[in-house]
C-alpha positions in Angstrom: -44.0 32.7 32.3 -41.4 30.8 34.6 -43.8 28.6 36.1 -42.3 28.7 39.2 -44.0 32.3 39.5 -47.0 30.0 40.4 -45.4 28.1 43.8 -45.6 31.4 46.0 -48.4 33.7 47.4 -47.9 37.0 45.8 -50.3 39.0 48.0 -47.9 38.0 50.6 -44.5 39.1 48.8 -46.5 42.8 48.1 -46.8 42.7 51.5 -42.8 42.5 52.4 -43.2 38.7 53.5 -40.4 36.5 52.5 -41.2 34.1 49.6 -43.5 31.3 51.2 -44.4 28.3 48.7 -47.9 28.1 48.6 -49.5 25.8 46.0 -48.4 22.9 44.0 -47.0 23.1 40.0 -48.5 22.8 37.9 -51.0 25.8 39.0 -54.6 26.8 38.1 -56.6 30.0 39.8 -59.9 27.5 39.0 -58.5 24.9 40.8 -56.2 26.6 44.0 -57.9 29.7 44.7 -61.1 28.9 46.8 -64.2 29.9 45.3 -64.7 33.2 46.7 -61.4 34.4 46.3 -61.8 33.4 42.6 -65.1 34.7 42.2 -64.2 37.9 43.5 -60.9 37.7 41.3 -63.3 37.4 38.1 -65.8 39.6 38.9 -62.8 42.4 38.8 -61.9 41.3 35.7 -59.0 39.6 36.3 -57.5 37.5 34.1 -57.6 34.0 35.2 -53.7 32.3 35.3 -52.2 29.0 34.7 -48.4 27.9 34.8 -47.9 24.6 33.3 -44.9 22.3 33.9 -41.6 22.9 31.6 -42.6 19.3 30.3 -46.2 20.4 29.3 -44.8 23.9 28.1 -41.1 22.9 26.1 -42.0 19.1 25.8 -45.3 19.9 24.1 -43.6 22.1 21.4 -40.8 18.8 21.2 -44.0 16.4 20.9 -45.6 18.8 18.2 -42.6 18.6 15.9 -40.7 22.0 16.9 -37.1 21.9 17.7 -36.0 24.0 20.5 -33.1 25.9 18.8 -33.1 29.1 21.6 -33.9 29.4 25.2 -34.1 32.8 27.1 -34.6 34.1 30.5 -35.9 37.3 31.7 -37.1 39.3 34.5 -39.8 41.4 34.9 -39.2 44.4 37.4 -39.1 44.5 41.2 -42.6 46.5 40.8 -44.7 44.3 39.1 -43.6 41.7 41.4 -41.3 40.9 44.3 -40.6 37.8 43.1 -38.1 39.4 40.5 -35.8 40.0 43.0 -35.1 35.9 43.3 -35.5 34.7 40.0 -35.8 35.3 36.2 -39.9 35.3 35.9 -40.3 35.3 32.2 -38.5 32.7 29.8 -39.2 32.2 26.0 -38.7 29.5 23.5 -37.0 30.1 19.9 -38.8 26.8 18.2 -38.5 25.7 14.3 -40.7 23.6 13.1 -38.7 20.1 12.2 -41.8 18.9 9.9 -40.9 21.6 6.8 -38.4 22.4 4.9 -36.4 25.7 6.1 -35.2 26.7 3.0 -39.0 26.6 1.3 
């Protein structure tokens, strides 16, 4: 997940407001909802979201001995979130690992 997806207040967006940035980066329902807005979130069965920096996300595959050899962009659909219509929500990494041997 782009972790941008985590700046704005997607109630607000499926509402038809204009992208507003709401919280910080990197992001954590247990730590920017308030409580009963995440208790209420959990007691639905909700999952419970985090969006990491690209330094914790790329440069932790980097620092674990993967090289990034592919780097891809995507976006979701305007239904599943507003926030499609400004920018790519999903990316992905292609990483090898550096520490073997490819050919073995």
């Amino acid at each position: 997940m782009n972790p941008d997806y985590f700046l704005f207040d997607h109630q607000a967006l499926e509402r038809g407001e204009r992208p507003v940035v709401l919280h910080e980066l990197p992001y954590a329902d247990t730590t920017h909802l308030p409580p009963d807005r995440l208790e209420a979130w959990v007691a639905e069965g909700q999952a419970v979201e985090f969006g990491h920096s690209l330094d914790d996300q790329i440069g932790g595959q980097i620092a674990a001995g993967f090289v990034i050899a592919g780097f891809y962009e995507d976006h979701w659909d305007s239904e599943a979130t507003p926030l499609d219509r400004f920018m790519p929500t999903s990316m992905a990494t292609l990483a090898i690992s550096a520490l073997q041997d490819p050919l073995n």
